[in-house]
N, C-alpha and C positions, 0 to 999 in steps of 0.2 A: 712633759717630754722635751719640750725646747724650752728658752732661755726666754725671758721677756722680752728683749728686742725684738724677736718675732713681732713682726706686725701686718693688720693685712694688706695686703696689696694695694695701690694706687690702683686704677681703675683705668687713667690714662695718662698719658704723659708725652711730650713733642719728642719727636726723635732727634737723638743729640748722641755725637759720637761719644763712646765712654769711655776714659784713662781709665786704661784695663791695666791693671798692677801685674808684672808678668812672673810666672813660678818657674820660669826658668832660670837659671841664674847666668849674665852673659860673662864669659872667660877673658880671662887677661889679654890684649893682644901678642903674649909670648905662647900662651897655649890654642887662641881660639884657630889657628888654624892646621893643627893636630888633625888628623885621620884616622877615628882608629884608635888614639893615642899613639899610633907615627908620627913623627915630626919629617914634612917632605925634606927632600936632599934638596929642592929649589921652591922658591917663591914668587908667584907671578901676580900684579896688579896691573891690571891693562884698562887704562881710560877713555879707548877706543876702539872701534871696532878690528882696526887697521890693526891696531900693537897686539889683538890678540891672534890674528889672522898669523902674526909672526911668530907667534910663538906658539902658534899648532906646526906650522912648517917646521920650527926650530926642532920642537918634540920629534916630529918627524924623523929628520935629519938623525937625530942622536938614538930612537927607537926610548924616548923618554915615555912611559904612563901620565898621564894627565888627570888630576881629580877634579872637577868644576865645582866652587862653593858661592853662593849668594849670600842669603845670611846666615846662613850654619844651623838655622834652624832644627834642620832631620839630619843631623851627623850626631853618632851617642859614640859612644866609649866600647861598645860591642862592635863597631864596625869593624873590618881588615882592610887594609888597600890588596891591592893584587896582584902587585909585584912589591920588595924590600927599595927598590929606589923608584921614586916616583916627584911630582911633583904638583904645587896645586896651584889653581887658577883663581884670583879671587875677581870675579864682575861685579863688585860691587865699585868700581869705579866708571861703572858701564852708567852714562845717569845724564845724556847731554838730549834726552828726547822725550817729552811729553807734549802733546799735542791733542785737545779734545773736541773732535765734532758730534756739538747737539744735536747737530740737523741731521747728520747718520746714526747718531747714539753710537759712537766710536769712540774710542781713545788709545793712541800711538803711544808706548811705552819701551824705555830704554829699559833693558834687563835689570839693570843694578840700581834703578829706584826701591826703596821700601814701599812694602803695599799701601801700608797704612797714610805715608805720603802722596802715595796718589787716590786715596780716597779722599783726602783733607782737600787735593786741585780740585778733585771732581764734586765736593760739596759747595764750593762756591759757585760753581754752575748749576748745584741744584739736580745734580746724577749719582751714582753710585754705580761702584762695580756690585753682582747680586752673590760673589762668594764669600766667604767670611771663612779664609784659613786660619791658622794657628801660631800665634806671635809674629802679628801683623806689621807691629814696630820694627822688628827685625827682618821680617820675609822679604827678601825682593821679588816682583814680579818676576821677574826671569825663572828663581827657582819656584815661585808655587807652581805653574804652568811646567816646569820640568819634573818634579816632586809630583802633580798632581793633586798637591795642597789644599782639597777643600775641606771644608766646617761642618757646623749642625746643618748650614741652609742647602744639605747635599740632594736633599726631594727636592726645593723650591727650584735651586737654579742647576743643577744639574752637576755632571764632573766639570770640575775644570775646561777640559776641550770642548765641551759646549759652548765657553765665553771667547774660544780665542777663533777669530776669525782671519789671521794669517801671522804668520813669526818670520823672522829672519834668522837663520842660523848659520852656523862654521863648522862643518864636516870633518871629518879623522881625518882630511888629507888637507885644509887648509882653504877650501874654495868657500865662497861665500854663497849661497842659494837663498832664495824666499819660496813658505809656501803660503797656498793661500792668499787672499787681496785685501786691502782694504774697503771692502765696498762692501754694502749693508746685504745683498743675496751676491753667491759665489756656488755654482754648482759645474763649475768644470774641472777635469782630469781626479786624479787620488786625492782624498784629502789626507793630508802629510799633516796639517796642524795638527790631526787625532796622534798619528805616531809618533812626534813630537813630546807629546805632555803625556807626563808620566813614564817617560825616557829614563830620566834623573841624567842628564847629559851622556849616556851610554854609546850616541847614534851622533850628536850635535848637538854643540855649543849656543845655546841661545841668546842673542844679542837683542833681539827686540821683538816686541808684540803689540798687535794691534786686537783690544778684546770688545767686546758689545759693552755698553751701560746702560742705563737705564735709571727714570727721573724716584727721587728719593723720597719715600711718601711721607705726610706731612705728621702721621701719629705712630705709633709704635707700643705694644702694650706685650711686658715679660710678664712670663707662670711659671711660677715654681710651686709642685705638690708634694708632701712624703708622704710614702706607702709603710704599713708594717708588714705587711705581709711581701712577696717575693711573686708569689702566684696573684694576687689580684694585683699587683703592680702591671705586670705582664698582659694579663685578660685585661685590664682596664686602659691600658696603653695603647694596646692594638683598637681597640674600641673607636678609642679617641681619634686614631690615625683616620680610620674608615668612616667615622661618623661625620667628622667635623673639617672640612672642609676651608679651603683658604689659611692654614697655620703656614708660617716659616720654615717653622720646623718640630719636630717629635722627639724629644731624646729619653729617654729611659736608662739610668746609669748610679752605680755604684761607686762611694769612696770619694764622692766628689764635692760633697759639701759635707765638713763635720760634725752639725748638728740632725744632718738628715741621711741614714746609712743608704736609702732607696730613694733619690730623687730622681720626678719627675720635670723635665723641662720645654717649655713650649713657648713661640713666640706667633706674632700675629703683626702688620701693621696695615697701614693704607689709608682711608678717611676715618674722620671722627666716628661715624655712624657704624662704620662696617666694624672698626675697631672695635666697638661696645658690642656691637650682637655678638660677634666671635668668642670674645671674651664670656659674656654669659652663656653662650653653648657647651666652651668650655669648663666651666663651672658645673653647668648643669648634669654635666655627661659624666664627671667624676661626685657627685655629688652623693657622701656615705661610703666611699671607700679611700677618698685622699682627704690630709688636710691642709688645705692651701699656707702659702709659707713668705712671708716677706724678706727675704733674705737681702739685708745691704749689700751685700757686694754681689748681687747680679751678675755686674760686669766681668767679677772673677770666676763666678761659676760656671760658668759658659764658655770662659777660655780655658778653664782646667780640664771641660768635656771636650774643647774642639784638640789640646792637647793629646787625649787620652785617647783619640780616634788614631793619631800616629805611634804612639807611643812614645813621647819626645820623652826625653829625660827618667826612662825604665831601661830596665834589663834584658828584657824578655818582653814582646810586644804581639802581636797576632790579629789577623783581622781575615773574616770573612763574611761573604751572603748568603743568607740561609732564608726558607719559609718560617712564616711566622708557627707553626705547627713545631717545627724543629726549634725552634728557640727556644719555644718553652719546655722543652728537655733540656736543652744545652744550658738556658743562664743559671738555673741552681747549682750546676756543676762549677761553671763558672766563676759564679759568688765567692765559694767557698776555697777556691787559689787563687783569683787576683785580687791584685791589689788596688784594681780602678778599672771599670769596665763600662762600655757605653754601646746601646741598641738604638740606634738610627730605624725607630718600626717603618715609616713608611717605604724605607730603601733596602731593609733588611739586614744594614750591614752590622754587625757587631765586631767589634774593638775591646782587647783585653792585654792587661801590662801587670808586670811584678816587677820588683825588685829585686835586688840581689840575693837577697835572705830565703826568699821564696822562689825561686827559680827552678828548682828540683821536682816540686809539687806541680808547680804551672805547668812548666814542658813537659812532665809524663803525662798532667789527666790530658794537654792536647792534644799528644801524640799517641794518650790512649782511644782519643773519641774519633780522633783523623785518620789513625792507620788500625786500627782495632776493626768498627767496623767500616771505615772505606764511604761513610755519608757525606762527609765535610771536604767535599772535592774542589773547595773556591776558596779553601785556605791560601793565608798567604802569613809569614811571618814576615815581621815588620823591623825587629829585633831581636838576636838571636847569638850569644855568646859562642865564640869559635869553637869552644870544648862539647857542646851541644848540635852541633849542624848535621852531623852525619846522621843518615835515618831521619832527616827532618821534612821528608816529602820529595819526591821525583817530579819536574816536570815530566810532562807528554812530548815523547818524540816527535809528530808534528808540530809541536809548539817549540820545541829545540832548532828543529829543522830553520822554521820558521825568522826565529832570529839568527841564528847564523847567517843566513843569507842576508836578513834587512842591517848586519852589523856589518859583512864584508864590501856590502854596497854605499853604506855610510860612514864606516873606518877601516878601510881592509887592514891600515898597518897597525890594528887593536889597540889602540893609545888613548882612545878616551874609556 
């Protein structure tokens, strides 16, 4: 059923960051900063905090829209802007502050670093940040924290706003404010870094973050299983989440490796010792219904799941949290319209993308399963062609309300 390079897995191996080959493919600087496929009426690179401060005033002044881009990672070709003239902001020349304290397990970052760059600082001190977004080389901090950008390691370390423990931002009217401190506990007034991340600069321009790290363990040991079946992939996956204890992470996912239509993926790391029991638990625990898969490019497999949790580079994208009971009604549905799908079991969330070709299929079975019977209430589309939006889900009036008010208090002149 697989190729002879299949082989079995290493057992253990030192953790070492991986040149992960990336399936996005990055755009010309004539097109990468398209909206949409808009082309803005103006282009903005601000190197400082200062120069962007001026040109939210500027905006202002003129009643200009503003788009905010880091590295472009979550902007696809289905997007719209929301107005016909607008303009965009690129912070990726935001890059004049990295700062890392061991002793608080902090690190000060300027918005427009790449993450993956400041993992590589924070390896020589022998830390890690514990998220693991999605085309890392490209991401800047700024936007995964705006984006809400995290990975498989979404049980281990939490969302995003869990890592950030204060930002500095620039509001729709051009004032500068911080929320949150830097200091290792912070329990006074709103916490504003939650509202912040996962924004997508809607509310405020992110200029800088300070997030927790944490020391980078000395082993690291990847699994990869294939299932043939769809239903014991499922029962055996949740098994695993609840059995075995101490993983990275759980992923269960389709389309993602081309020798294996149902791979399972799971990681582990920490000391030598813990490393190896983990490892054989999880062997044990699939043992007669997977069969384990040595796949060379790891590296790649695991960016193409942490991709496929946002839908980068699809048509059509979708993402919700469901019981594991309702899953396993939902993913054979699932299987059989997308084109790449991924079950985070221990957090529930599942992630699903198609293509262009297949977009017709996708969007009716989810809008047959979401508004048919009314169960999948934590839907969220991720990407979503403008000829398709209508009838694609109503928020809740308290939840309109809601932002209204937190948008007029953060940009009353709606420019960002």
């Amino acid at each position: 059923m697989y190729p002879d390079r299949v082989r079995p897995v290493t057992a253990l191996q030192p953790w070492e960051a991986a040149a992960v080959s990336l399936s996005l493919t990055k755009s010309e600087p004539s097109t990468r900063n398209t909206y949409g496929g808009y082309l803005p009426s103006q282009l903005f690179a601000p190197a400082s905090e200062e120069a962007c401060v001026d040109i939210v005033r500027q905006a202002c002044a003129e009643a200009l829209p503003l788009v905010c881009l880091g590295g472009g990672t979550t902007i696809d070709d289905t997007l719209r802007p929301l107005a016909s003239r607008f303009a965009t902001v690129e912070l990726r020349g935001l890059r004049n502050t990295l700062e890392v304290r061991t002793a608080d397990s902090l690190v000060t970052v300027a918005a427009g670093l790449p993450f993956a760059e400041v993992q590589r600082a924070l390896q020589a001190e022998n830390q890690q940040l514990t998220m693991d977004p999605p085309v890392a080389e490209s991401a800047t901090v700024g936007g995964v924290v705006a984006a809400n950008a995290y990975g498989l390691r979404r049980a281990f370390s939490g969302p995003v706003a869990d890592s950030v423990v204060a930002v500095r931002v620039i509001t729709g009217t051009g004032e500068v404010i911080r929320a949150g401190a830097p200091v290792v506990k912070n329990a006074a007034g709103y916490d504003l870094c939650r509202l912040i991340s996962g924004s997508r600069g809607a509310l405020a321009i992110v200029t800088e973050v300070t997030l927790r790290i944490a020391p980078r363990p000395a082993y690291q040991v990847q699994m990869a299983f294939a299932f043939g079946s769809l239903s014991d992939a499922i029962q055996t996956t949740w098994a695993l989440a609840v059995e075995v204890a101490c993983l990275d992470y759980v992923a269960l996912g389709g389309g993602l490796f081309p020798d294996a239509p149902l791979l399972l993926l799971c990681s582990t790391s920490g000391t030598r010792r813990h490393v190896a029991r983990v490892h054989q638990q999880v062997r044990s625990c699939l043992k007669g219904t997977a069969e384990e898969l040595a796949i060379p490019c790891m590296a790649q497999a695991e960016e193409t799941a942490r991709q496929a949790l946002h839908g980068c580079g699809f048509t059509a994208a979708v993402r919700w949290c469901v019981p594991r009971a309702m899953a396993a009604g939902l993913l054979p549905d699932l299987a059989a319209v997308s084109e790449r799908w991924v079950w985070l079991a221990p957090v529930g969330i599942i992630s699903a993308a198609a293509y262009r070709d297949g977009v017709d299929a996708f969007v009716g079975a989810i809008r047959h399963r979401h508004l048919g019977d009314g169960q999948l209430g934590a839907l969220r589309w991720l990407r979503l062609p403008a000829d398709y939006r209508r009838d694609s889900g109503k928020t809740r009036p308290a939840t309109s309300e809601m932002v209204r008010r937190l948008k007029a208090v953060f940009d009353p002149h709606g420019i960002l």
